[in-house]
N, C-alpha and C positions, 0 to 999 in steps of 0.2 A: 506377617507383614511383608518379608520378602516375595511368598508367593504370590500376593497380592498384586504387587510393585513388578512381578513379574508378567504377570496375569493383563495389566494396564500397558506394558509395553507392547506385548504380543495380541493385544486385542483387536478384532477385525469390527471395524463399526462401519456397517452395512444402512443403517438410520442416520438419515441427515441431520436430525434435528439433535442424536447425537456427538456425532462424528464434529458438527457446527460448534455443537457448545464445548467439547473439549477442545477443537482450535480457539473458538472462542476464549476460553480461559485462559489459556498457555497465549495466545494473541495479545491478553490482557495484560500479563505478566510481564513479559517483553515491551509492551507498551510503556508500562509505567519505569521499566529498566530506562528506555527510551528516553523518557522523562526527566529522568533524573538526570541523565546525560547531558540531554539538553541545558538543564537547571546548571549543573557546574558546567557547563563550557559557557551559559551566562554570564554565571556569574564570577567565573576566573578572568573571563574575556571579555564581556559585554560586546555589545554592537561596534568592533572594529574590523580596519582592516585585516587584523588574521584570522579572524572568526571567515570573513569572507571569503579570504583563500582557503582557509579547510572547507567549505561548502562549495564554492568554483571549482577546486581539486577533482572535485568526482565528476564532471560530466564527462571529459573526453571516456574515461574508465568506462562509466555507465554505459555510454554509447556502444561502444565495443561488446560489454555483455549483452546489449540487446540484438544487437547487431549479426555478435557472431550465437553463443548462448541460446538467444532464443530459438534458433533454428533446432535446438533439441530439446523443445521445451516439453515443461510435461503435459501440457496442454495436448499437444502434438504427440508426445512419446506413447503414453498412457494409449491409444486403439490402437499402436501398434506391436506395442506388449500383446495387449489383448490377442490380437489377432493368430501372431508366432506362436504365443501360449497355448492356442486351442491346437493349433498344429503337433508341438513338441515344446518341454521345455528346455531342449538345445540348439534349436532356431530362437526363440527369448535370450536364453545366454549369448548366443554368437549374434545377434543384434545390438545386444547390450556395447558389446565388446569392439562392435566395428562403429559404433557413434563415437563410446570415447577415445577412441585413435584418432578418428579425425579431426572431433571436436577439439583436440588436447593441441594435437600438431596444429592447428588454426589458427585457436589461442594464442599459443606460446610467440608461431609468426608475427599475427598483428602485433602485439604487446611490444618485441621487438623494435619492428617497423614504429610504431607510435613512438617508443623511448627515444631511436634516435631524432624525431622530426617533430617533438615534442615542444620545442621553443616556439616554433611558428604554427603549429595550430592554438595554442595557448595565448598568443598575438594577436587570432583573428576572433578569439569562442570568446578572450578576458579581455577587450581592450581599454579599462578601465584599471590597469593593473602595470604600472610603471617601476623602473630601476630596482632596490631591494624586495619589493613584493613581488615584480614579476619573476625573481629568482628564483622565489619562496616558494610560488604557487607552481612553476615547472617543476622543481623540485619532488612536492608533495605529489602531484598528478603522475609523476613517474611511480613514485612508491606505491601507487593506489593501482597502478597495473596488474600489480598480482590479483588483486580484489578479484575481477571479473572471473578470472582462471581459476581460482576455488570455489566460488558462489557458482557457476559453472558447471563445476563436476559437483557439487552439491544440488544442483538443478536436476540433474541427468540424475546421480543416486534417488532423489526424492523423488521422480518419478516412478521408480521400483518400489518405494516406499509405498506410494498411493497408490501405487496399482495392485498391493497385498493391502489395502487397506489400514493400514496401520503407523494413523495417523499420531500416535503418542510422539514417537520420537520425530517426524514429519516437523511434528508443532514443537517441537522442546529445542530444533535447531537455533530459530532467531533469538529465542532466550542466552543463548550462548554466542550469540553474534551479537549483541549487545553489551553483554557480559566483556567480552573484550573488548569492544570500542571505550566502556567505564575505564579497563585497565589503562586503556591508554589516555583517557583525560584524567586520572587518578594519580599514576604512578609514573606515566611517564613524560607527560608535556611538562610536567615541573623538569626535568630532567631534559630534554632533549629536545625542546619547545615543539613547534610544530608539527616534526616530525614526526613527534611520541605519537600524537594523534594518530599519524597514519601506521604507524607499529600497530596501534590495540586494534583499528583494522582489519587488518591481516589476520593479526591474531583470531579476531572473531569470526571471519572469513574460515579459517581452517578449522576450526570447530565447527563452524556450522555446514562443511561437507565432511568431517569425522564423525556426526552424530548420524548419519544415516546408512553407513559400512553394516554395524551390525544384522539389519535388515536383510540388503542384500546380500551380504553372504553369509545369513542363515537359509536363506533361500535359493543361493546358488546363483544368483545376480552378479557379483562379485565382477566388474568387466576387467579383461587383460588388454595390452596390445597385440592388435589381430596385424597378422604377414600377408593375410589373403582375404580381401576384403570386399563384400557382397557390395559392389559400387552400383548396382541395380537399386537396392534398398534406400541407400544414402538418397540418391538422386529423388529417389518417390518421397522419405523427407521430406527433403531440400524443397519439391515442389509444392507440397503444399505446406511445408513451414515458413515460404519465403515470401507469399501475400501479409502473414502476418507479422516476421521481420521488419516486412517493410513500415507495414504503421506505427510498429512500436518503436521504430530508429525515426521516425518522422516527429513522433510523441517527443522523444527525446531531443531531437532539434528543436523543438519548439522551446522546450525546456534549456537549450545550450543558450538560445537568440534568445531568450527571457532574463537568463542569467548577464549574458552580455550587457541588453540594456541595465537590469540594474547597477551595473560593475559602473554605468557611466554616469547613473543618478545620483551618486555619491555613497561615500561610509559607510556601509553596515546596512546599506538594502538589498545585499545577497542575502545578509542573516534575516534581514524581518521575513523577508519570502520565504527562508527556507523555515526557520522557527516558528512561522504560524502553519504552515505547510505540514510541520512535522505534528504539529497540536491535533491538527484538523485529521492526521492519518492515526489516529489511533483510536475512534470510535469505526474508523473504515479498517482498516486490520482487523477490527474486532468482529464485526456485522460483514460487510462489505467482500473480505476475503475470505472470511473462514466459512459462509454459507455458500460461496463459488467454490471453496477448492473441496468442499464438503461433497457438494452436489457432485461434482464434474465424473467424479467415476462410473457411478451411478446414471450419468445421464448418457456419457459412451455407450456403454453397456446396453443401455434400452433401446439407443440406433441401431446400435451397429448390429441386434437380435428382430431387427423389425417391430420394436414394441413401441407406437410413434404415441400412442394414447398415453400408456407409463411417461414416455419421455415427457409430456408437455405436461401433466401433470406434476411430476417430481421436480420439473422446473418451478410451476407454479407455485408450490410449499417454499422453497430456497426464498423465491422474490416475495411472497406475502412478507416473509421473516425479516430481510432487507427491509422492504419498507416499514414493516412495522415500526424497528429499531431505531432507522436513520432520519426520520424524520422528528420524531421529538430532540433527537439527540440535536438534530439541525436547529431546533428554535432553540434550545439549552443554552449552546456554544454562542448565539446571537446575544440573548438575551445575558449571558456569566460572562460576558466575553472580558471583560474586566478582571473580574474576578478570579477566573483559570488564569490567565496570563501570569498575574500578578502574584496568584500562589505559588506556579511551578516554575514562571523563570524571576521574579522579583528579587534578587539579592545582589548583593557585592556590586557589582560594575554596573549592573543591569537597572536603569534609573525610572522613575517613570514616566519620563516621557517616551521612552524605548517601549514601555509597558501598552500606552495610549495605542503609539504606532502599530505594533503587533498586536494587541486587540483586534483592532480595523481592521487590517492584514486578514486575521483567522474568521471574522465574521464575514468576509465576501467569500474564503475559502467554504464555510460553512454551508454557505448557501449551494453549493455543488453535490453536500454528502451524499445525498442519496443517489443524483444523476452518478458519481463515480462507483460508487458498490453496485450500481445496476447494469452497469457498463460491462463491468469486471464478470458479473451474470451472464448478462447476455452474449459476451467475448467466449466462455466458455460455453454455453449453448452451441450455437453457431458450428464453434470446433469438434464439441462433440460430433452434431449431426455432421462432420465433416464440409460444411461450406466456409470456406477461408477466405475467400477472397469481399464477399457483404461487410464484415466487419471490421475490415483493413479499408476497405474505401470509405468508408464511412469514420475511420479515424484520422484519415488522413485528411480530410475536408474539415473536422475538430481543429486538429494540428493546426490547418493551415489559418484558421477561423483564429482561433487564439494569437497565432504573430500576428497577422492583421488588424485584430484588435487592438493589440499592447501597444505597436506603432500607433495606428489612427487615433484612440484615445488617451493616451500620452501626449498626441501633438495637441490636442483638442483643450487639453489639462494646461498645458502652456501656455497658450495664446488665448484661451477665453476665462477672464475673472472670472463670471458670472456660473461656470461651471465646474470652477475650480473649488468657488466658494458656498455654492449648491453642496458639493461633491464633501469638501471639507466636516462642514456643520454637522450632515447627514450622520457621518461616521465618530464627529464628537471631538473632530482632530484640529480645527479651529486653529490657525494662526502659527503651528507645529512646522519647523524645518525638515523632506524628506519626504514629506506626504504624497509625492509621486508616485514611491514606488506603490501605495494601491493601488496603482491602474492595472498592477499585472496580477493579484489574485483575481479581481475584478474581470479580465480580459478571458483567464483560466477558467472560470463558473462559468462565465458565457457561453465559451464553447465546449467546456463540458456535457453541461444540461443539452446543449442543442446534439450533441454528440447521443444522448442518452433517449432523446427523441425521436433523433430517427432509427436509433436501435429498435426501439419499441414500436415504431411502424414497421420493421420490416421484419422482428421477428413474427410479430402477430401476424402477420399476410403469409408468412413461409411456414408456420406452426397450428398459431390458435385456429384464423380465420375470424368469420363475423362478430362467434358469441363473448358476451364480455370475458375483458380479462385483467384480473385483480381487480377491477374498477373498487369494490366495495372496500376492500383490505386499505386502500389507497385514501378514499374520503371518511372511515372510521378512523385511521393512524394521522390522517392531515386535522381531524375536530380535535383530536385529545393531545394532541402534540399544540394546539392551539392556545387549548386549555393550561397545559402546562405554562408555556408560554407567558400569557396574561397570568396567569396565577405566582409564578416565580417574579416577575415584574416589579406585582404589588409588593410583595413580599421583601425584594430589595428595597424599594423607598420606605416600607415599615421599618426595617431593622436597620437602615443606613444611620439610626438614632439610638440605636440601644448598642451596638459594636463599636469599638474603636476602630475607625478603618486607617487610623495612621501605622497600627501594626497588622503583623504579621497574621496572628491569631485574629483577627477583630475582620481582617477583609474574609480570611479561609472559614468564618463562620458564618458571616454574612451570606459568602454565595454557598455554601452546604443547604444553611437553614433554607433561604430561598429555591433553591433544587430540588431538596426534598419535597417543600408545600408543592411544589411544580408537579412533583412525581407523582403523590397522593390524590391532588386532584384530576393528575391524566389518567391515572388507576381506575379511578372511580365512574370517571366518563364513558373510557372505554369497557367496562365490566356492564355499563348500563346501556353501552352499544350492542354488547353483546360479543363481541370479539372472539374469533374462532382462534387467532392467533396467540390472546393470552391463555384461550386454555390447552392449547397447545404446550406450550410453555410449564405450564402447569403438571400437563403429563407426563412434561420428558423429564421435568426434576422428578418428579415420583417414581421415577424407572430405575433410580441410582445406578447410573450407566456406569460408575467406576466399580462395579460389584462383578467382575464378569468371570465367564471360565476362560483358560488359557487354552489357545488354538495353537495347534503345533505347526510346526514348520511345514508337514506336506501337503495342508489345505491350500491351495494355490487361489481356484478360481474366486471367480465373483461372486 
């Protein structure tokens, strides 16, 4: 058993379809960690204003890590591993070494710099946030500084991690960054009220750049701070990690100016946003990133060696797999939307009309799934082949697409009944106080999907060319996702009579039973499609990819 467990640590998974599904699992794990989380800060807190400051708390932080952080991302890091690696592995070591100096010393400055100037940017990003709450939420947003500065150097470690392949502990870190954020709505918000929150944080924060140590320095990655620093290297970086900086700190504004307007829409529409947000990110963890971060080495690899044919293929497999997944999961989430809600955050504080609201919320979120996991594809595509700068303008034009929207149709939502009450019905939310804030998951899909389309024109023009691409993968996964769909539908108005849907048990069986019939008859549709991608599927469980030999420390390459 140990060998085993040893064996799964140090395994080098070279197969996407493997490398995917064990993110995937461990994705899954964390998810439902996630979950939970969610569920008791429901239902300790429900929809108020401190639920709101601990979700407001995080954008300045976040900003910062995208801001600074991303500039060593491992997006970015990963061919240039590569590259020093084929050189020597004491150019890799002394590269490793002279990111995180800077990175570290950067860090630590901004974080600084924020703490003290921290009252009046939190004036302009919350101003929805008066007298005792605005203390609260300064407060918290100071402590969440560290965040960035270990997620960080876990960013940087987990690029060494991915670029030896060895993705077990990769994916076992969010597990543990979750794990502490529990600790702290568990053990220590009863204790310490807000705070606590931002304690388990941290906490999980430091775990989850401790889980990645042993990799690199079994491998000798291990970075020191360097005295003499190759400011050539940094600079080549810097250039081309700071097209992508930039969209992702743009991403993030949009996301600061989304938060704002809810802060001003009133109580607890930080939390619908972020709690249907968080719903909606855990079939994309699951599908979405683990087939990006799956592929991404892989697909470096086959530019940066002139292998353009390998490359667009090995892409091709990742995004069949994406679609395949994200779009049943997308009619699921529409059609359970109820259902989910109500079984993972339904308790204690969390009422239903809070249920309704976030419902709504996680269905216009839904409608984006697949345009966001493909994004996340195509972003690493892109950076593999080394062009940075396509899919930074193209996210900034999203970005920009999204505030415009939330404004224009927010104002639209206010001064026209007739589109208020269109808009209302549609969603189920009929006569409901708060109902505003769906205009901003609503505003987020819009310019998501659009974000994901011009992805898809402009990779196909730079890669595929003429001949199709996924087209088939795409309208076999849109019929059988269809199918599920309609078929889970009925299936709720069948059993809305044989459940008790006043309890707990009686909702959580209604939407399974229904999910299920949903599942069995996508199965079945798509098995008579013909689907390359379920047997697929089918293959790679047959391979029992957790059966492996253990690869020693001095196989390095690719």
């Amino acid at each position: 058993m140990v060998k085993r467990i040893i064996s799964l640590i140090h395994r080098e998974y070279t197969n996407v379809h493997q490398a995917a599904f064990l993110l995937g699992i461990f994705a899954f794990i964390s998810q439902i960690l996630g979950l939970f989380r969610d569920r008791m800060l429901a239902h300790s807190i429900g929809l108020s204003s401190s639920l709101d400051i601990y979700y407001a708390a995080f954008r300045i932080p976040d900003f910062i890590y995208v801001s600074i952080a991303s500039l060593a991302s491992i997006t970015v890091l990963i061919p240039f591993l590569i590259e020093r690696n084929e050189k020597s592995h004491s150019e890799a070591r002394k590269f490793m070494s002279d990111v995180f100096t800077v990175f570290l010393c950067a860090m630590v400055l901004a974080s600084i710099l924020l703490f003290i100037f921290m009252p009046t940017l939190t004036a302009l990003t919350a101003p929805g946030f008066h007298g005792e709450e605005f203390t609260r939420l300064v407060m918290l947003s100071r402590l969440l500084l560290l965040s960035p500065i270990l997620l960080g150097l876990s960013n940087l470690f987990g690029a060494a991690t991915q670029f030896y392949k060895k993705f077990f502990l990769f994916a076992l870190s969010p597990i543990l960054y979750n794990v502490g954020i529990l600790v702290g709505v568990v053990f220590l918000y009863p204790r310490w009220g807000i705070m606590g929150l931002g304690a388990g944080v941290i906490i999980g924060a430091l775990a989850h750049a401790a889980m990645n140590i042993p990799v690199i320095t079994r491998h000798g990655l291990l970075p020191k701070f360097s005295t003499q620093i190759d400011w050539k290297s940094i600079r080549d970086l810097i250039v081309i990690s700071l097209p992508r900086t930039l969209g992702l700190a743009m991403n993030n504004i949009a996301l600061i100016i989304i938060t704002g307007i809810a802060s001003i829409i009133g109580v607890g529409a930080i939390s619908v946003f972020r709690l249907s947000y968080n719903l909606e990110s855990v079939p994309l963890a699951i599908v979405g990133m683990s087939f990006s971060v799956a592929a991404f080495p892989t697909l470096a690899h086959f530019f940066s060696n002139g292998k353009k044919e390998e490359f667009v293929t090995h892409f091709k497999i990742a995004a069949k797999q994406i679609i395949f997944w994200s779009l049943p999961v997308t009619v699921l989430f529409i059609v359970l939307r109820a259902q989910i809600v109500r079984v993972i955050l339904g308790s204690g504080k969390f009422t239903w009309s809070d249920t309704k609201l976030t419902a709504a919320a996680l269905a216009l979120f839904a409608i984006s799934a697949l345009a966001q996991g493909m994004v996340m594809l195509f972003a690493r595509g892109f950076f593999a082949a080394g062009k940075t700068k396509k899919p930074v303008i193209l996210n900034l034009i999203s970005s920009a697409l999204i505030v415009v929207l939330a404004y224009g149709l927010l104002i639209w939502f206010n001064h026209s009944l007739a589109f208020r009450t269109f808009f209302e019905h549609v969603l189920r939310v009929d006569g409901m106080t708060g109902t505003a804030v769906l205009i901003l998951p609503l505003a987020y899909s819009i310019g998501t999907t659009l974000n994901f389309v011009l992805h898809w024109i402009h990779f196909k023009h730079d890669f595929v060319g003429p001949k199709p691409f996924i087209r088939k993968t795409f309208v076999q996964s849109l019929i059988g996702s269809l199918a599920i769909g309609l078929s889970a539908y009925e299936a709720l108005n069948i059993f809305s009579s044989v459940f008790d849907l006043n309890t707990f048990s009686g909702i959580f069986l209604q939407g399974l039973v229904a999910g299920v019939i949903g599942i069995i008859f996508g199965f079945v549709v798509l098995t008579l499609l013909g689907s390359e991608e379920l047997r697929d599927i089918r293959r790679t469980l047959r391979t029992k990819f957790w059966r492996t030999s253990f690869i020693g420390a001095e196989q390095t390459d690719l």
